[in-house]
C-alpha positions in Angstrom: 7.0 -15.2 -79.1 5.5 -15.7 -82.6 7.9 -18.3 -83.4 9.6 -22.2 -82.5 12.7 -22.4 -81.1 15.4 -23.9 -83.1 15.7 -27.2 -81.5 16.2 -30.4 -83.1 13.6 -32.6 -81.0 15.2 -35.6 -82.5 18.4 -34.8 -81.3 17.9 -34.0 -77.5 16.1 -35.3 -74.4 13.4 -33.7 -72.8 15.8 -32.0 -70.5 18.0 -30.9 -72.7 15.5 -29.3 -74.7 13.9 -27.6 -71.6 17.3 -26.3 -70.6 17.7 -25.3 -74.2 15.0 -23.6 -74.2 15.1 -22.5 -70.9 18.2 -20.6 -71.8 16.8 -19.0 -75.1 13.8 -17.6 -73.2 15.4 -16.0 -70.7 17.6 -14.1 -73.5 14.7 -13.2 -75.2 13.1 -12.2 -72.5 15.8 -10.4 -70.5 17.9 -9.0 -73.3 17.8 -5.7 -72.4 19.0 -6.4 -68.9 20.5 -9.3 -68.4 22.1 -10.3 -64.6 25.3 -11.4 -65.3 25.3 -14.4 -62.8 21.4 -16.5 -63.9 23.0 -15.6 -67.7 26.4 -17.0 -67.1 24.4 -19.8 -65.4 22.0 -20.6 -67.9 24.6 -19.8 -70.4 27.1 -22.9 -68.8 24.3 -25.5 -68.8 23.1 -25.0 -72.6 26.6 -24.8 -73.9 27.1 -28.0 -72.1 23.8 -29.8 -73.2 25.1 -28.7 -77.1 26.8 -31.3 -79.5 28.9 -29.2 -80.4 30.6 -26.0 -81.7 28.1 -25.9 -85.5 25.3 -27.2 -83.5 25.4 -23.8 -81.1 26.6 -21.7 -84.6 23.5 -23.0 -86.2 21.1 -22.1 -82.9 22.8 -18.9 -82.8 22.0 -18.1 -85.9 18.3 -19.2 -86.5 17.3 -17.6 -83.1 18.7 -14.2 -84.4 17.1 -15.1 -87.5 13.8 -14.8 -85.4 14.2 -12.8 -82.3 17.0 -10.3 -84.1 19.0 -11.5 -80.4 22.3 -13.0 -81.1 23.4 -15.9 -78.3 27.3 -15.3 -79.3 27.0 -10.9 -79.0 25.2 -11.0 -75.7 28.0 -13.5 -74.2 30.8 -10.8 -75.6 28.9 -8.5 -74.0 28.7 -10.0 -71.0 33.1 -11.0 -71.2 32.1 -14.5 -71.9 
């Protein structure tokens, strides 16, 4: 990873930004062959640590923007 992941440090605690982030590295790192179960798991918890609806459009967005991985495809993918 050549990048930052597109967390607002302001916004969060230090556990929700490591689940955050937790969840966007294993995407980037699993992509390709996710297991359904740590994904939906991971998945749960980050969606649940969000704000709200923009705030996971806008993540979505930046982090496919950088890692050409796109949160809200891989969870259709997945029947989510």
């Amino acid at each position: 990873m050549s990048y930052e992941y597109p967390v607002d440090y302001e916004t969060y605690s230090i556990e929700e930004v490591e689940t955050i982030i937790d969840f966007l590295s294993y995407l980037e790192e699993n992509h390709k062959h996710l297991d359904f179960k740590i994904f939906k798991a991971k998945y749960d918890k980050y969606r649940k640590t969000l704000n709200s609806k923009s705030e996971e459009k806008r993540i979505d967005k930046e982090f496919e923007r950088l890692s050409n991985i796109s949160i809200y495809k891989k969870a259709r993918e997945l029947g989510l």
